[in-house]
Backbone as a chain_set.jsonl record, in Angstrom:
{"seq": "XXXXXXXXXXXXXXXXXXXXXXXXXXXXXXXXXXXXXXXXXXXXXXXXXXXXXXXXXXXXXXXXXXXXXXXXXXXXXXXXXXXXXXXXXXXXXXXXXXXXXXXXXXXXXXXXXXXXXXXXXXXXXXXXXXXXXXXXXXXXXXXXXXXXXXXXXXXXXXXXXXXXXXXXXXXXXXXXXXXXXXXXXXXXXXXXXXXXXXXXXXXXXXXXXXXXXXXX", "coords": {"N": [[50.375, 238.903, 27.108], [49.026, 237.481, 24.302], [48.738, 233.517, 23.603], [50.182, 231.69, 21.562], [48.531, 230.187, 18.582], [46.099, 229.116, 16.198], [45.213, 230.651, 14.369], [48.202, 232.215, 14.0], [49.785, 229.58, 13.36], [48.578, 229.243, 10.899], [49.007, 231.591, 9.427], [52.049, 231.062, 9.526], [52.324, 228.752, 8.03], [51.635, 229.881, 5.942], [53.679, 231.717, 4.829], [55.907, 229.902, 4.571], [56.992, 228.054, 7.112], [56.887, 225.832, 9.388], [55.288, 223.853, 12.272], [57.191, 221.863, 15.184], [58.263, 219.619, 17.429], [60.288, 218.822, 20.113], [59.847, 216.394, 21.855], [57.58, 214.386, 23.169], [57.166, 214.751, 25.857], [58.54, 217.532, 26.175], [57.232, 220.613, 26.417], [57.693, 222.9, 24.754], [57.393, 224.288, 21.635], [58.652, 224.593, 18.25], [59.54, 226.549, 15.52], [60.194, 226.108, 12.539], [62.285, 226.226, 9.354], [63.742, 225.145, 7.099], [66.89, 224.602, 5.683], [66.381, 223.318, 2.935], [63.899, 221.75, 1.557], [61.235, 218.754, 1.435], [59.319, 217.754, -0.885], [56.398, 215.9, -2.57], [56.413, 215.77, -6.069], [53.335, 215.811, -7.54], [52.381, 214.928, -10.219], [54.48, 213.52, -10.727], [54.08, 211.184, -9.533], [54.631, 208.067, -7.736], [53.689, 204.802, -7.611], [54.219, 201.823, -6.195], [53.942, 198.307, -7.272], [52.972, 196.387, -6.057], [51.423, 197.77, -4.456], [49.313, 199.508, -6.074], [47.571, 197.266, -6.381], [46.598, 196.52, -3.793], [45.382, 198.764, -3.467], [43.714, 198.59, -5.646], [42.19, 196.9, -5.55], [40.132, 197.525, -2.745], [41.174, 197.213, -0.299], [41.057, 198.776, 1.847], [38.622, 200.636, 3.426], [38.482, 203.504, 2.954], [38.181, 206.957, 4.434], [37.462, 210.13, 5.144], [38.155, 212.735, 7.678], [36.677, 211.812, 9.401], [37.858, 210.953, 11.81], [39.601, 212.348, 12.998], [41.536, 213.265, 15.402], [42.243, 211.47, 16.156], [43.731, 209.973, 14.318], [45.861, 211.481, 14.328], [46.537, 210.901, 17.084], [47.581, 207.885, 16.757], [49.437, 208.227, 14.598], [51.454, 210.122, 16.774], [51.941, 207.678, 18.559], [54.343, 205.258, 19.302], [56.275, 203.618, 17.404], [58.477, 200.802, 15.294], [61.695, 202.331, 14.846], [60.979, 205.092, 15.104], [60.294, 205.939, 17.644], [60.176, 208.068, 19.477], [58.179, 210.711, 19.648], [57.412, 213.508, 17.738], [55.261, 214.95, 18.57], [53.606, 216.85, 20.701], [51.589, 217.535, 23.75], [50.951, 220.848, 23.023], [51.03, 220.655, 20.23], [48.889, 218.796, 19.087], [46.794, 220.676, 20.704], [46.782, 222.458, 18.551], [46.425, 221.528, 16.384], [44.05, 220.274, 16.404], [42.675, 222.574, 16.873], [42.853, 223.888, 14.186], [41.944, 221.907, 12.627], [39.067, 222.264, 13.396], [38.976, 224.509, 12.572], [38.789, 224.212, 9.672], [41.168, 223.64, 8.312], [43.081, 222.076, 8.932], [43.452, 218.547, 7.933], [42.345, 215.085, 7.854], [43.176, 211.335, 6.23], [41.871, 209.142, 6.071], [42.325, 205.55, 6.691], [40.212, 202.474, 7.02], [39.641, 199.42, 8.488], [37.463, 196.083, 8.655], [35.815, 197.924, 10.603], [38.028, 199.098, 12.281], [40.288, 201.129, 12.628], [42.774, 201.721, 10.591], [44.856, 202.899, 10.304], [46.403, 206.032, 8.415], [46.793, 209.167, 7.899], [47.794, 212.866, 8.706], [47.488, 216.21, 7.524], [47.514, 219.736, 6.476], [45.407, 221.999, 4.796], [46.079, 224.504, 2.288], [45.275, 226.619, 0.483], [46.348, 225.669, -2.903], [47.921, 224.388, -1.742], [49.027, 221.236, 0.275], [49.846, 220.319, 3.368], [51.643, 218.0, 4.566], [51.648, 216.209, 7.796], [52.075, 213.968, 8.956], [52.214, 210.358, 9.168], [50.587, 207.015, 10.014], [50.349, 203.618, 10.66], [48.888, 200.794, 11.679], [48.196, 198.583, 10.148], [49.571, 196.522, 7.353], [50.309, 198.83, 4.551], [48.362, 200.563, 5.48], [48.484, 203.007, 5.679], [50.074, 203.707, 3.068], [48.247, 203.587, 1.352], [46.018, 204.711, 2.05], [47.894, 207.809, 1.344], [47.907, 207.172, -1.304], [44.863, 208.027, -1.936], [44.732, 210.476, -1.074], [46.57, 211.609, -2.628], [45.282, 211.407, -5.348], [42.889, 212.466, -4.345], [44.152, 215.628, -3.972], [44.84, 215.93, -6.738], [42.294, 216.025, -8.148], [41.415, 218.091, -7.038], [42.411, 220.399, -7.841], [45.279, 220.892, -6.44], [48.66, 222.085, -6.552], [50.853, 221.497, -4.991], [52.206, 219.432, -2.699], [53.629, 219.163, 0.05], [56.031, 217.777, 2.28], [57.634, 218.397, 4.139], [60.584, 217.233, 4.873], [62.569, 214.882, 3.337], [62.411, 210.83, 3.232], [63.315, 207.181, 2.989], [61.731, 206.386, 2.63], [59.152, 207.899, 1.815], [60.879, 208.617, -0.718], [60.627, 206.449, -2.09], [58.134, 206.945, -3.31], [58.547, 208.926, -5.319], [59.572, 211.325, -3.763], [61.074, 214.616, -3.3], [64.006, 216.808, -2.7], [64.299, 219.897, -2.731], [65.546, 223.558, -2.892], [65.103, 225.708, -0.299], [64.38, 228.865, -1.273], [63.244, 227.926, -3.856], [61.071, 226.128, -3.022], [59.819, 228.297, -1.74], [58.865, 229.595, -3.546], [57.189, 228.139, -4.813], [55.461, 227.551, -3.16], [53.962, 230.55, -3.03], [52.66, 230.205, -5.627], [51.087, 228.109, -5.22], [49.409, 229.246, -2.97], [48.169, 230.949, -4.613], [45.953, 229.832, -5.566], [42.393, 228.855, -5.569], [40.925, 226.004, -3.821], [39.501, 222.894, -2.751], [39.081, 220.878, -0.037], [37.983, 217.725, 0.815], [38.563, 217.247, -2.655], [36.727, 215.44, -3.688], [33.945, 214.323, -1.912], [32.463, 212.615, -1.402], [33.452, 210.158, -2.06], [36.393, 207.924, -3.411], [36.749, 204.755, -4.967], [39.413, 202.196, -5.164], [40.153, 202.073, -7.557], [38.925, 204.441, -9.222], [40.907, 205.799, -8.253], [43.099, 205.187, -8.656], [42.854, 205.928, -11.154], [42.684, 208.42, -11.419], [44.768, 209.941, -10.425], [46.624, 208.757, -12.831], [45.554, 209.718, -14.943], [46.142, 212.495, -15.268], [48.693, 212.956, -15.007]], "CA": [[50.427, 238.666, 25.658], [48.394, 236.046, 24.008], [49.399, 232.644, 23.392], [50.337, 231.105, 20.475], [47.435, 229.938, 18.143], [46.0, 228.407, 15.341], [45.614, 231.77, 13.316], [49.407, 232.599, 13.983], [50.091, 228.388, 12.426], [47.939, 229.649, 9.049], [50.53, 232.645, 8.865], [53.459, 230.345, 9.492], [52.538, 227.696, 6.513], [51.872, 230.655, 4.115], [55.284, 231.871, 5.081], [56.819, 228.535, 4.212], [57.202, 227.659, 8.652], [56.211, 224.537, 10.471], [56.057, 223.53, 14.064], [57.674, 220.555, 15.396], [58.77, 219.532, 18.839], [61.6, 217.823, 20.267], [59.274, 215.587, 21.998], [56.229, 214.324, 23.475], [57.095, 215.491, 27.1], [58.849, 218.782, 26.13], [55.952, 221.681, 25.904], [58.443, 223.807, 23.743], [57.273, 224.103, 19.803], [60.073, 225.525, 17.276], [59.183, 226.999, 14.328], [60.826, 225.716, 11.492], [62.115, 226.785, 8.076], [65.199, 224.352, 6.632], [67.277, 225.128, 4.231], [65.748, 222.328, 2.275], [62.063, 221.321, 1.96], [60.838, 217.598, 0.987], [57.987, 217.822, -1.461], [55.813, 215.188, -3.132], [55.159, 216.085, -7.034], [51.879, 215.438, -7.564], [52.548, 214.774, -11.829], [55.708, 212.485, -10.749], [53.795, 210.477, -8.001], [55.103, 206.447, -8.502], [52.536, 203.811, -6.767], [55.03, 200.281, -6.23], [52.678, 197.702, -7.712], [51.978, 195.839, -4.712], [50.658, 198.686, -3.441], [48.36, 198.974, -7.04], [46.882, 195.859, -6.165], [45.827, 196.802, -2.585], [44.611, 200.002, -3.894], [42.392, 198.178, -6.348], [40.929, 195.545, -4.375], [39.798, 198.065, -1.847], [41.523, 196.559, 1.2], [40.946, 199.318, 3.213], [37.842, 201.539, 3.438], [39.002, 204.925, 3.279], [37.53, 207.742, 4.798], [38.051, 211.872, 4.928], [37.83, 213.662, 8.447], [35.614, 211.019, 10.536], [38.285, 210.751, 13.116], [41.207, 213.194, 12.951], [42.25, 213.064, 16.203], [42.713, 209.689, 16.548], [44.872, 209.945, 12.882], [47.051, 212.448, 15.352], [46.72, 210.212, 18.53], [47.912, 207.293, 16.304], [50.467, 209.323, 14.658], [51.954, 210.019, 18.124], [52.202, 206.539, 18.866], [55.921, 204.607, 19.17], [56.508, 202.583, 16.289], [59.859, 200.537, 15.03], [62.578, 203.31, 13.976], [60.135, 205.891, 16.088], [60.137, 205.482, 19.612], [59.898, 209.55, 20.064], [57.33, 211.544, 18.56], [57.407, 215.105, 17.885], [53.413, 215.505, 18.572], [53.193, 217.198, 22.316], [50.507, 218.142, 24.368], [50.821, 222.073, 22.25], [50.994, 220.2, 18.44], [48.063, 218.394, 19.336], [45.712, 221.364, 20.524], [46.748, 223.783, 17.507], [45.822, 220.956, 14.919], [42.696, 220.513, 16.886], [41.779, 223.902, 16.406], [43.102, 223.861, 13.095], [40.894, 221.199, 12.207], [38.095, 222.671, 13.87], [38.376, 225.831, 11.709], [38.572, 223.674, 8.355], [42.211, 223.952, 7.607], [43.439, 220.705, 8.686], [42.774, 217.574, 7.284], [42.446, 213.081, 8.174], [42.811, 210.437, 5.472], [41.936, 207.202, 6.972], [42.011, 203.626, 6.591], [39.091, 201.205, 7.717], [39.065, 197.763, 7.919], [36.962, 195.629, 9.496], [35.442, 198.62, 11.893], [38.967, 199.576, 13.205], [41.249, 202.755, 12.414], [44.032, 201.026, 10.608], [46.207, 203.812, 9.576], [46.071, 206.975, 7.863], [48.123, 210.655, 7.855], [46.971, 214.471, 8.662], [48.058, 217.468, 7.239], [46.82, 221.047, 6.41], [44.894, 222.657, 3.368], [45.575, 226.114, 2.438], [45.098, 227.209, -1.057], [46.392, 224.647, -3.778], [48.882, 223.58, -0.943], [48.631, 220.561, 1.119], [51.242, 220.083, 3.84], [51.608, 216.736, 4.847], [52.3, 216.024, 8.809], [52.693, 212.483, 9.56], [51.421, 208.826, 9.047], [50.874, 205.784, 10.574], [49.737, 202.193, 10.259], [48.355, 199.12, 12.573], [48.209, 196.553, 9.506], [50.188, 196.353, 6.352], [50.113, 199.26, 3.95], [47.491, 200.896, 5.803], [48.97, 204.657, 5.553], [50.437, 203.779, 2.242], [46.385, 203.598, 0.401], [45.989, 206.384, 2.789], [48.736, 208.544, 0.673], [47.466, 207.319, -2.583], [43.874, 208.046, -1.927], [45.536, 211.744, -0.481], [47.265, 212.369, -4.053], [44.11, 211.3, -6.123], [42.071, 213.9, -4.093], [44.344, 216.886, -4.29], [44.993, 216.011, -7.763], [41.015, 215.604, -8.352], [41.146, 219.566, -6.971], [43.667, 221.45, -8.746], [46.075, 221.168, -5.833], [50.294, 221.828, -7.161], [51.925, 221.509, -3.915], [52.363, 218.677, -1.745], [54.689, 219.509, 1.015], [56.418, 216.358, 2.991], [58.797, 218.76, 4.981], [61.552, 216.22, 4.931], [62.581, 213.616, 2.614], [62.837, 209.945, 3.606], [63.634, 206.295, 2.373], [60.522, 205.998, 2.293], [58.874, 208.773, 0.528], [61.466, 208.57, -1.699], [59.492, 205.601, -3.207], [56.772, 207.693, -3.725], [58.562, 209.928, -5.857], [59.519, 212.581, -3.046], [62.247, 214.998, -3.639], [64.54, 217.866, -1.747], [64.317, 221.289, -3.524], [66.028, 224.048, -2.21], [64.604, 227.028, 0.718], [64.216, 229.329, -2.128], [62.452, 226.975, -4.635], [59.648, 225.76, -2.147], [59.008, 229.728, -1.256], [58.482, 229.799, -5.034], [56.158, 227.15, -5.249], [54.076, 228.005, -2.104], [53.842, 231.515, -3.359], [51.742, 229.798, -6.712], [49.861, 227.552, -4.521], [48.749, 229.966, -2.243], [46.635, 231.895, -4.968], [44.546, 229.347, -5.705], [41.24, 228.516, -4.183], [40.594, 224.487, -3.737], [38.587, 222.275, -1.356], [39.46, 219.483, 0.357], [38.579, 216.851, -0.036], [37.588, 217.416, -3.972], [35.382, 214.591, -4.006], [33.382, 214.101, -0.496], [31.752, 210.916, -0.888], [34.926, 209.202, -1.99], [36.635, 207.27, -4.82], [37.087, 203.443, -4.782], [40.615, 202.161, -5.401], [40.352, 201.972, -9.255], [38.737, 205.679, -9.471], [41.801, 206.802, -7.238], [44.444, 205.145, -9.403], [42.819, 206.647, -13.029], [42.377, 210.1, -11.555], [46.481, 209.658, -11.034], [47.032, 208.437, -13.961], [45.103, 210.823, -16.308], [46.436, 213.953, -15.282], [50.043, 212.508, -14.543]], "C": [[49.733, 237.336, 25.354], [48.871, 235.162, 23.434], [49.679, 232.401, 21.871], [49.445, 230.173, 19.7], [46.944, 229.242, 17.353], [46.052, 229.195, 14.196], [47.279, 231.819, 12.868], [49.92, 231.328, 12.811], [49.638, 228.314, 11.302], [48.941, 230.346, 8.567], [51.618, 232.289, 8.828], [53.358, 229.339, 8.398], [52.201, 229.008, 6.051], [53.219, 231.449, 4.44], [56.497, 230.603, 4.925], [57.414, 227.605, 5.872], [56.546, 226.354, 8.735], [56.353, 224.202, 11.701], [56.573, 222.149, 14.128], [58.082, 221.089, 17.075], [59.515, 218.61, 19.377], [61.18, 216.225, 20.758], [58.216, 215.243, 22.751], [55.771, 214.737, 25.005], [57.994, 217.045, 27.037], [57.689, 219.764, 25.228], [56.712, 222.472, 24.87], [57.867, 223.263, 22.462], [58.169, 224.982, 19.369], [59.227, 225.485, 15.91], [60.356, 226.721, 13.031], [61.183, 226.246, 9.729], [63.67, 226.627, 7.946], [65.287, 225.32, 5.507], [67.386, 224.496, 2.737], [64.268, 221.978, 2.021], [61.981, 220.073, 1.096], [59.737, 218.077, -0.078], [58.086, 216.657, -2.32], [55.298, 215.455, -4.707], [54.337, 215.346, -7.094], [52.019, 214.645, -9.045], [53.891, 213.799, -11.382], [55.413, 211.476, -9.806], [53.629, 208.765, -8.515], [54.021, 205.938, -6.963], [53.022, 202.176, -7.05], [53.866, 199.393, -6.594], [52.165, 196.715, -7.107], [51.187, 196.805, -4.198], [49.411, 198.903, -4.516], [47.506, 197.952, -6.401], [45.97, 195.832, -4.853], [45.181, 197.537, -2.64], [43.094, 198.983, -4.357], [41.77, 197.244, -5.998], [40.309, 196.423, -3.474], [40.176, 197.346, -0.748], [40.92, 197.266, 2.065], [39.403, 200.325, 2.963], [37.958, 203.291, 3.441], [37.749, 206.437, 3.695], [38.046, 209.346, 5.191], [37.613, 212.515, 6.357], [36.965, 212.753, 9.463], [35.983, 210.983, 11.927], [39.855, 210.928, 13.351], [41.609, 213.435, 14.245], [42.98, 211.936, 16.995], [43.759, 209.505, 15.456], [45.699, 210.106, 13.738], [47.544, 211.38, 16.416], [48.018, 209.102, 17.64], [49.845, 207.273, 15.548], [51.832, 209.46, 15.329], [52.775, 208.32, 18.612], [53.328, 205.861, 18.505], [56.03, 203.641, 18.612], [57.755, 202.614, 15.958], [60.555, 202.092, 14.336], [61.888, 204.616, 14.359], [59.731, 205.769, 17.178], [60.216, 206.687, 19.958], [59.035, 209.917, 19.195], [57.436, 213.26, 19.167], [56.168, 215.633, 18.375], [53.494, 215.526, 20.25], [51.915, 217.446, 22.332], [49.719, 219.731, 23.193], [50.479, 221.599, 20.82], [49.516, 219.626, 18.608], [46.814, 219.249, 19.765], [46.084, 222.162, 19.459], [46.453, 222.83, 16.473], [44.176, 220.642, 15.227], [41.868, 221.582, 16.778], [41.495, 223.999, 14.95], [42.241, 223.301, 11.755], [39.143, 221.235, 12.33], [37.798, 223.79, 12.548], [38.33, 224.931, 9.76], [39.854, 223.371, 7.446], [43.139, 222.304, 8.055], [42.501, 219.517, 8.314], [43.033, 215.839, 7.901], [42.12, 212.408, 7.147], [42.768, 209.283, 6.064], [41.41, 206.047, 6.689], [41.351, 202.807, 7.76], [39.68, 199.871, 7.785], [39.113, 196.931, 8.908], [36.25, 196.662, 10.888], [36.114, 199.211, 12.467], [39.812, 200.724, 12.278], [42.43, 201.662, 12.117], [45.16, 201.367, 10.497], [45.497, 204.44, 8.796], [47.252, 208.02, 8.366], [46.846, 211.604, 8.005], [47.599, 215.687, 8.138], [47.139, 218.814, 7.348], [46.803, 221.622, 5.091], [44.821, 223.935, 3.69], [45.92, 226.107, 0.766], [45.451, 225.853, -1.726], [47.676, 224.275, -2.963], [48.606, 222.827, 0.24], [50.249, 220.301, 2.01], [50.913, 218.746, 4.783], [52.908, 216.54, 6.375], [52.492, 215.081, 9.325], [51.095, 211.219, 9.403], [51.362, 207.867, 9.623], [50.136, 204.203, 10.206], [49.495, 201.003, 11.532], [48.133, 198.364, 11.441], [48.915, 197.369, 8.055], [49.738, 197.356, 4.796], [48.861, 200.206, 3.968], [47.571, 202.674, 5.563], [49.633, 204.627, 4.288], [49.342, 204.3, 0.849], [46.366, 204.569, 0.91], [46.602, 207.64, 1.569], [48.047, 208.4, -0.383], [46.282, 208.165, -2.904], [43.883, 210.462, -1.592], [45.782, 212.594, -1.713], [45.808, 212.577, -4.998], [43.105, 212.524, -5.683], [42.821, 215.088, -3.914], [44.519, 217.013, -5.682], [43.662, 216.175, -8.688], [40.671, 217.574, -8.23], [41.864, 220.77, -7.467], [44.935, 221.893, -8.037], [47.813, 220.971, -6.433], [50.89, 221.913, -6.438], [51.995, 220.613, -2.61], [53.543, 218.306, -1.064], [54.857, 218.13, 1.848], [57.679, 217.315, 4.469], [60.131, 218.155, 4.698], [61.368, 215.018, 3.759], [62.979, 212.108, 3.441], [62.87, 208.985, 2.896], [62.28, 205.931, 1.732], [59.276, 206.471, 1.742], [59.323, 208.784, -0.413], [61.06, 207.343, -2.941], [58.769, 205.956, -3.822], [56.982, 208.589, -4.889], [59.263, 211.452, -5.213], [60.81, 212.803, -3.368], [62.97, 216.339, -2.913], [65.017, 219.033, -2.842], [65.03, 222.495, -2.24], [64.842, 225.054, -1.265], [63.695, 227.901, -0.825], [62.955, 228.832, -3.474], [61.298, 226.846, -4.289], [59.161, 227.178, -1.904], [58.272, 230.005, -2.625], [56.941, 229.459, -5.388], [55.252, 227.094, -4.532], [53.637, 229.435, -2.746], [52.502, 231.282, -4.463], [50.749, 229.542, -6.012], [48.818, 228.141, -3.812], [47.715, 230.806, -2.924], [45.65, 231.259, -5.846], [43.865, 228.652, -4.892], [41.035, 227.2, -4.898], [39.751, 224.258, -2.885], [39.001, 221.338, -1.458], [38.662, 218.87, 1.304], [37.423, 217.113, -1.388], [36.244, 216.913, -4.228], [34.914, 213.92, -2.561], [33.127, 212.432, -0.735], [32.931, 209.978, -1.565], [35.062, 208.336, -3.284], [37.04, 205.938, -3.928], [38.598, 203.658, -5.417], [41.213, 202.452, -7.007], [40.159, 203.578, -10.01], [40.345, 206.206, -9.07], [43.145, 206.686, -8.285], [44.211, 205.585, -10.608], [42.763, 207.951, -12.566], [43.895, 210.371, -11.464], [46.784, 209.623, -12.311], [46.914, 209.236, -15.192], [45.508, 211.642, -16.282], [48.192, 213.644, -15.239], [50.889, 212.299, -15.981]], "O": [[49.852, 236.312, 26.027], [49.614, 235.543, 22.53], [49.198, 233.206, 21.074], [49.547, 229.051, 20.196], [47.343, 228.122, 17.67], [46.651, 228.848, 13.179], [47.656, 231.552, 11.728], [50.339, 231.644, 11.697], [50.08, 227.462, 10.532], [49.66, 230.035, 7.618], [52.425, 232.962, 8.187], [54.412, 229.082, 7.817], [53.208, 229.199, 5.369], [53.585, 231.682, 3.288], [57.7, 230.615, 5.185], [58.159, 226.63, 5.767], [55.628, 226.026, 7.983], [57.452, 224.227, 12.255], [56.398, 221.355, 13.203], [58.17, 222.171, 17.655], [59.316, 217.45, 19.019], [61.73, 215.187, 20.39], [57.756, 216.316, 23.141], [54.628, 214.977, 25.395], [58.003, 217.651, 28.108], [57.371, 219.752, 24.039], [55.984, 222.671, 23.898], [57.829, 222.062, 22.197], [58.473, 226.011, 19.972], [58.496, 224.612, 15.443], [61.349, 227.438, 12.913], [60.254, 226.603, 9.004], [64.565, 227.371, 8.348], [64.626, 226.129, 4.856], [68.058, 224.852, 1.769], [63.63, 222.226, 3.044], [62.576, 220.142, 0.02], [59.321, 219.185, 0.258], [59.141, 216.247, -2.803], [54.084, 215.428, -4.909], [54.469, 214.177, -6.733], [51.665, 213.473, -8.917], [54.177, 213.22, -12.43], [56.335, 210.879, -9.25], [52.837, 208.312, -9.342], [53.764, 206.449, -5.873], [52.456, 201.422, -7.842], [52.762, 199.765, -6.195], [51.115, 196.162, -7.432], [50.242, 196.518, -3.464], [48.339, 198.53, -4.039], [46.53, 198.428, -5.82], [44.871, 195.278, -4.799], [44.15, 197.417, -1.978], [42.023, 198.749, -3.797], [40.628, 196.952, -6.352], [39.337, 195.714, -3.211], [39.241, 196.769, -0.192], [40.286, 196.759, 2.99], [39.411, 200.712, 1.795], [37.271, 204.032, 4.145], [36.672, 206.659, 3.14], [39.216, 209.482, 5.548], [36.461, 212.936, 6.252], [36.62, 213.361, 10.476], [35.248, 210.975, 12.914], [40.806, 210.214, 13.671], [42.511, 214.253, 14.061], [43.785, 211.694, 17.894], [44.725, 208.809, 15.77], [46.386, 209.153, 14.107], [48.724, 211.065, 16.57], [49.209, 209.376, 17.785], [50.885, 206.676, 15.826], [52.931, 209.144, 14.875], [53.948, 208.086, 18.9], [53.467, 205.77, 17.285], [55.898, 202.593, 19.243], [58.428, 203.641, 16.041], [59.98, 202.786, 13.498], [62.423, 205.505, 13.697], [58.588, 205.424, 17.481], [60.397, 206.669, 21.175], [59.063, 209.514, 18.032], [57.495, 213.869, 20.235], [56.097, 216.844, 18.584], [53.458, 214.518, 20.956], [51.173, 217.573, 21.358], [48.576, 219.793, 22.739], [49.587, 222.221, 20.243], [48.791, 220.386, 17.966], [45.734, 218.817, 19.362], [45.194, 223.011, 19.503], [46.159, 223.409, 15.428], [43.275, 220.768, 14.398], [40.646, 221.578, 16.628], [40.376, 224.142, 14.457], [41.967, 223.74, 10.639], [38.28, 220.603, 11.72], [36.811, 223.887, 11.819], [37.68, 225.434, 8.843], [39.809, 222.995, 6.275], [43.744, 221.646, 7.208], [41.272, 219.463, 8.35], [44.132, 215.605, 8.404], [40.952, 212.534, 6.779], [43.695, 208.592, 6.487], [40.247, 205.693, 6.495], [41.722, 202.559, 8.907], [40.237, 199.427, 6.781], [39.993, 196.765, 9.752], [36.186, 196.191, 12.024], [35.621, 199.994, 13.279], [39.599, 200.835, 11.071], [42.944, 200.931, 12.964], [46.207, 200.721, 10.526], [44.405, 204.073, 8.362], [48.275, 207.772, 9.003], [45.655, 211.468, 7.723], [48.565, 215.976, 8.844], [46.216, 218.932, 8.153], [47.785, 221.764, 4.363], [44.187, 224.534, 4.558], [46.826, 225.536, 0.158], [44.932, 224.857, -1.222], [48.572, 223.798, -3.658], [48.065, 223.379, 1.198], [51.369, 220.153, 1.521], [49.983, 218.659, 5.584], [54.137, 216.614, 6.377], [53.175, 215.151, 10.347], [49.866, 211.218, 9.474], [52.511, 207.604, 9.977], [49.336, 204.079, 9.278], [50.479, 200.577, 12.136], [47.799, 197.219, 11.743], [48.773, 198.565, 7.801], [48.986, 196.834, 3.973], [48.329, 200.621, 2.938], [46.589, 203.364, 5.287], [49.998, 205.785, 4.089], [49.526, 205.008, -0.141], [46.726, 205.549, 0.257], [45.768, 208.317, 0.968], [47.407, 209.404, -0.696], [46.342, 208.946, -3.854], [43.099, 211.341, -1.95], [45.438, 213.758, -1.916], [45.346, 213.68, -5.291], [42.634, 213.351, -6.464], [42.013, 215.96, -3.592], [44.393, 218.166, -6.093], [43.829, 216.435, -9.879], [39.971, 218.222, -9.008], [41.63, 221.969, -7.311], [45.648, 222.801, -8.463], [48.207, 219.842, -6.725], [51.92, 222.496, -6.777], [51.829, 221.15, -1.515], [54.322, 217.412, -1.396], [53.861, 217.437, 2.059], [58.278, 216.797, 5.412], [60.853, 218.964, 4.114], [60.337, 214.438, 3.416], [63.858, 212.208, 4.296], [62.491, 209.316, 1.773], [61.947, 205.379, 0.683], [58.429, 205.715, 1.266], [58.557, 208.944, -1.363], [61.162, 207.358, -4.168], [58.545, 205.475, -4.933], [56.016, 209.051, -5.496], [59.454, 212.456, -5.901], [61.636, 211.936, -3.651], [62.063, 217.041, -2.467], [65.973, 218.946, -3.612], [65.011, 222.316, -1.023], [63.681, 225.043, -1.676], [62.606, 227.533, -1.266], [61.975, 229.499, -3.807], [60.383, 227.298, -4.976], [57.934, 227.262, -1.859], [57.191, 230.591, -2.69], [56.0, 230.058, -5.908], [54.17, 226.665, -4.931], [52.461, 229.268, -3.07], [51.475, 231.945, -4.321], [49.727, 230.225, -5.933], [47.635, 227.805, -3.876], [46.729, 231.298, -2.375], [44.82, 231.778, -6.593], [44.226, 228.022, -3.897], [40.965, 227.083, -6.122], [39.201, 225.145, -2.233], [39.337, 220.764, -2.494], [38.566, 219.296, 2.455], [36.193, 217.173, -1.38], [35.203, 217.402, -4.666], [35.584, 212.977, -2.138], [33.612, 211.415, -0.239], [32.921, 208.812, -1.171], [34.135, 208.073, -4.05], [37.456, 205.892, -2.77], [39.02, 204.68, -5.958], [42.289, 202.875, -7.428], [40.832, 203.978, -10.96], [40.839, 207.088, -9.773], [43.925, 207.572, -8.636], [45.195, 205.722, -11.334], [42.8, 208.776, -13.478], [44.371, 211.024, -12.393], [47.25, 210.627, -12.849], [47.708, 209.422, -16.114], [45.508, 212.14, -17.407], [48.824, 214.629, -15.624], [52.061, 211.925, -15.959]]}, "num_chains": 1, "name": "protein.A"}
């Protein structure tokens, strides 16, 4: 029987599923589907105003897809209050494929030449599912996110999936809807056609925070 794939992980997000893994030396992936789901509205999305300020200075260089496995690698990597990561050996080739075929995605932060932070998820229809972030300097995956919202919001995307809520999404706006609810709201998303990222050659910090703002 053939393994487990990257096709099969398309049919598991439009089924409302996700993989995860207990941890970075257990090969096992579990298929997921709480009886909760995190999501990000897009029209309710708050930007703390230190973080404004970093936006609009351009601190960071941002960039779309240049170096999505290093987002992942990074990702992976044992940071305070994360000293396990769910990203095995298996999570790591099925987003590789994933990304290969066009369906996952890398927002990433520059500066100075180096990978400072950024997040990856996966684009399917007007739904983005958002799989993890990280940072090496101060607010580096935070511009990341903004720059994230501004371009699905730039494409007509209404569903930005977080899986899980935390303290720290919860800044952002993020909120816990029920099982039911999220099947609802993927169901919409799923029948419309987008591209990601809306705008290729990229918005500066000031574009990123009015394309927010106007539609919001």
């Amino acid at each position: 029987m053939r393994g487990f794939g990257a096709e099969d992980l398309i049919e598991c997000y439009a089924r409302g599923v996700f993989p995860m893994a207990e941890g970075r030396d257990d090969p096992r992936i579990y298929l997921l589907d709480p009886d909760e789901r995190g999501v990000l509205p897009l029209e309710g999305f708050h930007i703390p105003r230190t973080l404004r300020k970093a936006v609009r200075q351009d601190t960071f260089d941002i960039r779309f897809d240049t170096a999505f496995e290093a987002v992942v690698a990074g990702c992976a990597e044992p940071a305070p209050g994360r000293e396990e990561t769910w990203i095995n050996d298996g999570i790591l080739s099925l987003y590789r494929e994933l990304f290969q075929l066009g369906f996952a995605h890398s927002v990433e932060s520059w500066q100075d030449g180096e990978l400072a932070g950024g997040l990856y998820g996966v684009s399917l229809g007007g739904a983005f599912f958002g799989e993890s972030m990280f940072s090496r300097r101060t607010d580096a995956s935070k511009v990341a996110l903004v720059h994230l919202v501004a371009q699905l919001k730039a494409g007509g995307f209404i569903l930005l999936d977080t899986q899980f809520t935390t303290e720290h999404l919860e800044r952002f706006g993020a909120i816990t809807i029920p099982r039911e609810m999220y099947h609802l709201r993927l169901a919409d998303a799923l029948k419309i056609q987008t591209g990601f990222p809306a705008v290729p050659e990229g918005m500066s910090g000031a574009q990123a925070l009015q394309s927010i703002t106007q539609t919001s």
